[in-house]
N, C-alpha and C positions, 0 to 999 in steps of 0.2 A: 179700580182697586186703589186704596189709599194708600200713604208712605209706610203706616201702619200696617196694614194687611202685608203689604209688600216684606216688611224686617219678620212678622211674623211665616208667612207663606217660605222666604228663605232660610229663614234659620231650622222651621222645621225641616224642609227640604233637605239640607247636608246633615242634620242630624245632633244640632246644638240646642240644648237644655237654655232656657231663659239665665241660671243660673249660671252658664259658662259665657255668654253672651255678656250678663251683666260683669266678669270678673273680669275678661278682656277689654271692655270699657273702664272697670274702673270704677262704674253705679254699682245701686243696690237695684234687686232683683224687681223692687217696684216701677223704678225709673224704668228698667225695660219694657214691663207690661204697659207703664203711661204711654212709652213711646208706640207701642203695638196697639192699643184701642184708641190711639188718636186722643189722646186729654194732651198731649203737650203737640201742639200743631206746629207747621214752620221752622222745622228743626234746622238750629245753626249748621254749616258746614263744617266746623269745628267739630259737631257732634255726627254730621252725616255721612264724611270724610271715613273715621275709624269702623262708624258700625258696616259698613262697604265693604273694606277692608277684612275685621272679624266675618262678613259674609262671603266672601272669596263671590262679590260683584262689584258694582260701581253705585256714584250716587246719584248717575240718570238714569238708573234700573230704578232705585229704588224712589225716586220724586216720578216716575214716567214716562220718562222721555224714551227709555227704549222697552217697550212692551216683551219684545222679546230677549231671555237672558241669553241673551248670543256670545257669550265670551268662552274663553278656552274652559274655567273654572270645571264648565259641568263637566265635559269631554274628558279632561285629566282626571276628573274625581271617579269616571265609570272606568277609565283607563286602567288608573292603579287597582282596581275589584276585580279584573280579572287579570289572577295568574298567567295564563296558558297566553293568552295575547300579549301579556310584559314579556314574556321570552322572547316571544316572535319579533317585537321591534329591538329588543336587545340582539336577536340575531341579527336584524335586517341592518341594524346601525353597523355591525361589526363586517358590511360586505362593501367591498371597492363598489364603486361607480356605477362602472357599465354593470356589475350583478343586478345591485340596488336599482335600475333602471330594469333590468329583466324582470323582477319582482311585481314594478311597479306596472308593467305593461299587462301581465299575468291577471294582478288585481282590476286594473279597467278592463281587460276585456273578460274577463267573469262576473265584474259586476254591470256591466253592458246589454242590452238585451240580448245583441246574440252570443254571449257566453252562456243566458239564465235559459 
């Protein structure tokens, strides 16, 4: 996959219009597309730096270096879509220690084979 695929694959992903992408940079809506079908190759860090940034990745995600988007990014963006699990870590935040430890034991051994 190219640098291009990659700004294109992410930005569809979290659900950013070409057009919100180019405002956050600062370009016009064309420069984003060059950058997406690869007509401007070797993009400066200056330029690869921010569109990272507006992608809530990095810019060894997005030149290759890390095939897999391993960062918090995704996790917290499926985090905040569900209600009913925002409550539950607002609860779980709001419990002393040893609770939060009980919790947490509960959840490994249910997600364990012999809890499933």
């Amino acid at each position: 996959m190219t640098i291009g695929a990659r700004i294109n694959h992410r930005r569809n992903e979290i659900g950013l219009s070409v057009e919100q992408l180019a405002e956050v940079l600062g370009k016009n809506r064309a420069t984003v597309y060059r950058y997406e079908n690869g007509d401007i190759e070797n993009l400066p860090i200056s330029i690869l730096e921010p569109i990272a940034k507006a992608l809530r990745t990095t810019p060894a995600y997005l030149m290759g270096y890390e095939e897999n988007l391993n960062n918090s990014a995704d996790f917290i963006t499926e985090l905040l879509k569900d209600n009913e699990l925002l409550s539950h870590v607002r609860s779980l935040m709001s419990l002393n220690k040893n609770k939060r430890q009980s919790v947490f034991d509960i959840i490994d051994f249910l997600s364990s084979e012999k809890g499933l």
